[in-house]
C-alpha positions as CSV (number, residue, x, y, z in Angstrom):
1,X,0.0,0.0,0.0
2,X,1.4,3.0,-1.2
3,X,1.1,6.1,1.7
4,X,0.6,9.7,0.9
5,X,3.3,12.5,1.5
6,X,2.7,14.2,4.6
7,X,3.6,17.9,4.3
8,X,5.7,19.2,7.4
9,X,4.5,22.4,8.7
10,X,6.9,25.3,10.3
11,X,5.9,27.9,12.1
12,X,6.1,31.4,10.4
13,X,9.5,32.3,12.1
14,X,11.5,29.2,11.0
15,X,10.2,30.2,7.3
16,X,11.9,33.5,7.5
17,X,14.8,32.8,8.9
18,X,15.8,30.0,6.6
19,X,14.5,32.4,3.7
20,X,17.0,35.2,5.2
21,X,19.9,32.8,5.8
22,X,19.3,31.4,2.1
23,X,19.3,35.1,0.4
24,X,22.3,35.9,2.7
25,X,24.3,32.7,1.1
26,X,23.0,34.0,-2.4
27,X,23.4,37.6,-1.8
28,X,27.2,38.2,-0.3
29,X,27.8,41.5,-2.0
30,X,25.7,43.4,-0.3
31,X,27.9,42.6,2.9
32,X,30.9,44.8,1.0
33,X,29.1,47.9,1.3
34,X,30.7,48.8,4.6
35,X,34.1,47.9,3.0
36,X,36.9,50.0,3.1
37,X,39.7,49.1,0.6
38,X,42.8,50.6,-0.7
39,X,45.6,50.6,-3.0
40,X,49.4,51.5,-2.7
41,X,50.0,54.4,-5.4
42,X,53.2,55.2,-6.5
43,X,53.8,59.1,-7.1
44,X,55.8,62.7,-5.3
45,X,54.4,64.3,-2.6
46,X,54.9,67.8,-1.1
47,X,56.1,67.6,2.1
48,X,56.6,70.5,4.4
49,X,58.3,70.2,7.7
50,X,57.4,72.4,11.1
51,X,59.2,73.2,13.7
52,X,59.4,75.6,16.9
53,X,63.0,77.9,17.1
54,X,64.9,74.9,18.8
55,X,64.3,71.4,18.9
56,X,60.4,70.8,19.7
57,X,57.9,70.1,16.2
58,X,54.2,70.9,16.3
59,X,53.2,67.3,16.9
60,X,49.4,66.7,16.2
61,X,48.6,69.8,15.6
62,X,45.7,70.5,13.0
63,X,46.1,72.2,9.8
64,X,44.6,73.1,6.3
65,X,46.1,72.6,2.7
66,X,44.1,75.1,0.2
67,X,44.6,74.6,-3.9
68,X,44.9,78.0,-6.0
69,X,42.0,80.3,-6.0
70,X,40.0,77.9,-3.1
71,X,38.7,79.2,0.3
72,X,37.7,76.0,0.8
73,X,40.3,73.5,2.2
74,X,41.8,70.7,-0.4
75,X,42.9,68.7,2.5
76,X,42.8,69.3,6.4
77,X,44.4,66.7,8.9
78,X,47.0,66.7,11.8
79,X,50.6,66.7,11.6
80,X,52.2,63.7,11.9
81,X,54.9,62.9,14.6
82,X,57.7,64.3,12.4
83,X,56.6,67.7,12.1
84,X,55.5,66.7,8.6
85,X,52.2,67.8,6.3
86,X,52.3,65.7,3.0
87,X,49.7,66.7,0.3
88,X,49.9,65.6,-4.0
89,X,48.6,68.8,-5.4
90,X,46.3,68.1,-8.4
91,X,47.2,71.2,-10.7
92,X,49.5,74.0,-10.4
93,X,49.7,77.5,-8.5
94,X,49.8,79.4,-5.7
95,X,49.0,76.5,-2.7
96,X,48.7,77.4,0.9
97,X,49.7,75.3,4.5
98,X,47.9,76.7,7.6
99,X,49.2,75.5,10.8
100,X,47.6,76.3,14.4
101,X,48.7,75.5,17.1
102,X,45.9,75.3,20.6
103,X,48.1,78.0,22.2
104,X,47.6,80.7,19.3
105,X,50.9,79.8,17.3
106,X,50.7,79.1,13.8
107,X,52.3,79.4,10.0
108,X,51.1,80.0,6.7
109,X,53.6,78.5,4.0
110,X,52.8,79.7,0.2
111,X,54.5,77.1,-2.3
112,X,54.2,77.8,-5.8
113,X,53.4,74.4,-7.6
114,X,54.2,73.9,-11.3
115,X,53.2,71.8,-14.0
116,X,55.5,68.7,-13.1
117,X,54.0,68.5,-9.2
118,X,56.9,70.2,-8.0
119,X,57.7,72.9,-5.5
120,X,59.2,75.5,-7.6
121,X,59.0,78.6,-4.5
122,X,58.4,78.4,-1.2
123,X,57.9,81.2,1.5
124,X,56.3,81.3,5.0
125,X,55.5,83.4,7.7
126,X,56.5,83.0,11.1
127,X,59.4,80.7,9.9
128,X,62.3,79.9,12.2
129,X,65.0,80.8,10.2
130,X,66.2,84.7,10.7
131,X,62.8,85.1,12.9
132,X,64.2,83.1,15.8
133,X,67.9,85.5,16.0
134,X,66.1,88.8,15.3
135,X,63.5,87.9,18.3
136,X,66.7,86.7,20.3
137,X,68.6,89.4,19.6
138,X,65.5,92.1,20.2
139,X,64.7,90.4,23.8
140,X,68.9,91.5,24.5
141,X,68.3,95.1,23.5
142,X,64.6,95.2,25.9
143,X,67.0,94.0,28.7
144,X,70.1,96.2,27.8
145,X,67.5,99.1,27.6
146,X,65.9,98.5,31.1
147,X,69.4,97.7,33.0
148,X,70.8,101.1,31.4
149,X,67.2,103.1,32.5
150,X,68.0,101.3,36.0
151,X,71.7,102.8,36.0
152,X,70.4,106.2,35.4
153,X,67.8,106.2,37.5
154,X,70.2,104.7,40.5
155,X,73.1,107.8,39.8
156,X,70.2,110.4,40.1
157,X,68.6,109.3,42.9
158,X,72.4,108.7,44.6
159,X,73.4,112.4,42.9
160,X,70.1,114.0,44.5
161,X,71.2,113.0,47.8
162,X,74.7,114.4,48.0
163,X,73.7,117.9,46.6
């Protein structure tokens, strides 16, 4: 005697799971959407070192690359733990580096970029070339000035007294 099939019944939640689990198997690319890839890419960069007048570098310290003619930054980021910003310009001109530093310091380096990717000029303020003596220098005159105000001041006071 020959027996009918029997049908096996699953509750509604077993159904959808195994329908999910199968369209997962079937459906793996959506799972790369959340992927973050990348690729090594062989080319010259522009790299522009900081530092403070003797040995200390602006470590971490946030800045702004900004392409010719753009208010808007082409690239902002931190520096890295060399004293270094590294940007690939994508056309040529007049680019700008702003440093700041949290306690109000800061740099703006212009480098004229041409056609090839390279840095043809360069030119900063606040550098810490010739800046750094002339400051030293001027900080010896302010305290030359006020011992020598002291001296006169001490020989009229002593002068006033013995006339």
């Amino acid at each position: 005697m020959h027996r009918p099939a029997s049908r096996i019944h699953a509750p509604p939640s077993v159904i959808g799971a195994l329908v999910g689990v199968s369209l997962s198997v079937l459906l793996p690319a959506g799972a790369n959407a959340h992927a973050v890839l990348h690729e090594l890419v062989d080319g010259e960069a522009v790299i522009v070192r900081f530092s403070f007048p003797g040995p200390e570098q602006p470590v971490f310290e946030p800045y702004e690359v900004f392409a010719p003619g753009s208010e808007t930054p082409f690239q902002t980021g931190r520096v890295n733990a060399r004293g270094e910003v590294s940007f690939r310009p994508d056309r040529p001109g007049a680019w700008r580096v702003r440093l700041f530093t949290a306690d109000g310091h800061g740099a703006i380096v212009e480098l004229e970029v041409d056609a090839a990717g390279t840095v043809a000029v360069a030119q900063g303020g606040h550098g810490h070339g010739h800046d750094y003596w002339l400051r030293v220098l001027a900080a010896l005159g302010y305290l030359c000035g006020a011992f020598g105000l002291l001296v006169i001041w001490r020989r009229r006071r002593t002068h006033a007294g013995t006339a």
